[in-house]
C-alpha positions, 0 to 999 in steps of 0.5 A: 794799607800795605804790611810795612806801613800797617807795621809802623802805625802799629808800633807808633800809635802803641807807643804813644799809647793810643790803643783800645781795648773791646771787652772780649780782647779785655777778657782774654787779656786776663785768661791768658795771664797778658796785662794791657803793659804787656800788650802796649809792649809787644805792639811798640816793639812787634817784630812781624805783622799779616793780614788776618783774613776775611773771615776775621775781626781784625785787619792784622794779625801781630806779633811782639814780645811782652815785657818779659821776652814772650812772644804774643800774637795780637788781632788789630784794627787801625783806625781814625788814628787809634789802634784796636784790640780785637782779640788775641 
């Protein structure tokens, strides 16, 4: 999948609120002080995506503003329709 359509089905399957949460990116979620609104936020409105890397978890690597304005970075994996939160 390339970036631009990556960057749409992102944005489209967060706001129809298809997302998943694995257990590290949960607990992460809590760390850094982001609720899974904020995440749900920052991915229907990401302003900018890239790829992560071999060596990652995660497919993309995206970025959006939580429900306050600040920027998050988010590591997503696309999939059968649903989009998963790996990590942050």
């Amino acid at each position: 999948m390339e970036a631009e359509a990556a960057l749409r089905a992102v944005r489209g399957l967060a706001k129809a609120n298809r997302l998943v949460f694995t257990k590290h990116a949960a607990r992460e979620a809590v760390e850094c002080g982001a609720t899974r609104d904020d995440v749900r936020c920052a991915l229907s409105n990401a302003k900018s995506i890239r790829a992560s890397g071999r060596e990652r978890a995660s497919d993309w690597t995206v970025t959006g503003p939580d429900q306050v304005g600040d920027d998050l970075d988010i590591a997503v994996i696309v999939e059968d329709g649903i989009l998963i939160i790996t990590v942050y």
